[in-house]
BALOBA-1460 file (C-alpha; in Angstrom, 3 decimals):
// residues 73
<rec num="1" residu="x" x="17.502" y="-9.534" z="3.292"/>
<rec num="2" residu="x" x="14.896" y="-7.406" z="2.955"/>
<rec num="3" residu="x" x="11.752" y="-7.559" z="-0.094"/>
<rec num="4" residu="x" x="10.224" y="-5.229" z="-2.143"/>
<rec num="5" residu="x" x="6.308" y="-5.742" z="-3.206"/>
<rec num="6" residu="x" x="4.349" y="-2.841" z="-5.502"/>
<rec num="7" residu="x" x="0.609" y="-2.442" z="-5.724"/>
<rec num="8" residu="x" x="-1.314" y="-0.446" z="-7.409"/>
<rec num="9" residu="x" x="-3.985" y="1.832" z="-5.701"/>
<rec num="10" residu="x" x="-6.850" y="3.208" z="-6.750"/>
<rec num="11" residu="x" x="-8.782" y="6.234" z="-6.011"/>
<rec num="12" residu="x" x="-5.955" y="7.888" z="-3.498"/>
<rec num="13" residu="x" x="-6.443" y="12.000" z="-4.359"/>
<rec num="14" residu="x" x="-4.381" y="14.058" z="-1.796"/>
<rec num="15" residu="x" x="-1.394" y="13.531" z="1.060"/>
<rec num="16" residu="x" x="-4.001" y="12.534" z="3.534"/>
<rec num="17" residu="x" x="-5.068" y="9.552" z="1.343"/>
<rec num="18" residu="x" x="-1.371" y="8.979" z="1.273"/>
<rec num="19" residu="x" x="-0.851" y="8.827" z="5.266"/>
<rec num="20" residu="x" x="-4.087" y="6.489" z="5.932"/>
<rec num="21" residu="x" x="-2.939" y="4.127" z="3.124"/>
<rec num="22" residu="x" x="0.341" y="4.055" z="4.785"/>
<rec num="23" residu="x" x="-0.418" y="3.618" z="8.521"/>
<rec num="24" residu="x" x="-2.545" y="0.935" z="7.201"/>
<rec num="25" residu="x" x="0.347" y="-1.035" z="5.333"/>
<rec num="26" residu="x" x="3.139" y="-0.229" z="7.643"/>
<rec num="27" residu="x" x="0.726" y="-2.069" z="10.838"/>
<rec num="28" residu="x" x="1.442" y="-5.007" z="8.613"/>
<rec num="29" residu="x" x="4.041" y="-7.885" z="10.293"/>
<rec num="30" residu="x" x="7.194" y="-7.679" z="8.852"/>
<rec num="31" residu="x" x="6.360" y="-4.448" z="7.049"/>
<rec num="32" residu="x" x="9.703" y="-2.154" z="7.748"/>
<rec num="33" residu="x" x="8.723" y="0.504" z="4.830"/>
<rec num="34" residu="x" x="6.124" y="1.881" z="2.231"/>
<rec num="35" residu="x" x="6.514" y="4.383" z="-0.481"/>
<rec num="36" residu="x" x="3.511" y="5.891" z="-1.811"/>
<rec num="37" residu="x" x="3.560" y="7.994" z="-5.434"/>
<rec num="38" residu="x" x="0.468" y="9.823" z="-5.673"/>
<rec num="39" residu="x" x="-1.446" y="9.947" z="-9.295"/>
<rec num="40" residu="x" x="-4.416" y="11.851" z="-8.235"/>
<rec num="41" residu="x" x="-7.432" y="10.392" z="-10.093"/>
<rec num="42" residu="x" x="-5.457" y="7.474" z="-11.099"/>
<rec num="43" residu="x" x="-3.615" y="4.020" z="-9.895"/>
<rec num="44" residu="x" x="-0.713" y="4.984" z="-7.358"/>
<rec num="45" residu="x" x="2.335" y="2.686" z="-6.864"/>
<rec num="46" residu="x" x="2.575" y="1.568" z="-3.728"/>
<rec num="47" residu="x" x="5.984" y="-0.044" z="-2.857"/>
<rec num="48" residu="x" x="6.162" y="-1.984" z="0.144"/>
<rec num="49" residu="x" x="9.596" y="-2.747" z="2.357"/>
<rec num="50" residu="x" x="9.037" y="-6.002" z="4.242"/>
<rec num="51" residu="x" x="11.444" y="-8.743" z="6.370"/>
<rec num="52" residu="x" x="9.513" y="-11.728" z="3.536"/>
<rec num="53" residu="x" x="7.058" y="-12.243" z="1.566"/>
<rec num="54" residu="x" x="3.861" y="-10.332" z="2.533"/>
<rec num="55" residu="x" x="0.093" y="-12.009" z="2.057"/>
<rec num="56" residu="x" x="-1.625" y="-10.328" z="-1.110"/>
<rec num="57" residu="x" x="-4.404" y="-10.834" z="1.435"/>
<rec num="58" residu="x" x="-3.158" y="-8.843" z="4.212"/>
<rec num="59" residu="x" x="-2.267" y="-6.207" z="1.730"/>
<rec num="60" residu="x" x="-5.638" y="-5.807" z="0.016"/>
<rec num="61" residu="x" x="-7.019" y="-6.087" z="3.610"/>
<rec num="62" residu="x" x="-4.918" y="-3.120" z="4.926"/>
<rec num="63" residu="x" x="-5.915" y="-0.684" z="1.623"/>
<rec num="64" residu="x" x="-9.775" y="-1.780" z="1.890"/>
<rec num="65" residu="x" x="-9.206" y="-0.632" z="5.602"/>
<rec num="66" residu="x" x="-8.012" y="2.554" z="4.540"/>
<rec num="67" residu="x" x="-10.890" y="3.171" z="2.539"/>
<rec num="68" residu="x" x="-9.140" y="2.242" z="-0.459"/>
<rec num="69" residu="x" x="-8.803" y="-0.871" z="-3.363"/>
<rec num="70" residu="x" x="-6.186" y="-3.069" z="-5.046"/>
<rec num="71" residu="x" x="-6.364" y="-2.336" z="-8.648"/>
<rec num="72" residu="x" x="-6.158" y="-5.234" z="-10.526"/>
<rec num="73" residu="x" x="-2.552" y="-5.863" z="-12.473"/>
């Protein structure tokens, strides 16, 4: 059965954000899946598609990777 976790990103502004925060999250074990809705200027839901339960650590690790941060919830 598979898991759904949503983030909240912040500071994503076009498609390309989109892709890096993406390859990022999908390199992820167990990570089968990730939706991104762009708010330009804003906090973008982030829904992620995974096999379990995914570390809040590896996930802010991936988005800082991208070049990107958590927001706080």
């Amino acid at each position: 059965m598979s898991e759904q976790t949503t983030i909240y990103v912040d500071g994503m502004t076009c498609e390309n954000c989109v892709r890096h925060v993406s390859e990022e999250l999908g390199e992820i074990s167990g990570v089968s899946a990730v939706a991104v809705e762009l708010v330009a200027g804003g906090s973008s839901p982030v829904t992620l598609t995974s096999e379990g339960p995914v570390s809040p650590q590896d996930i802010a690790a991936a988005v800082d990777e991208a070049g990107y941060t958590v927001a706080p919830r």
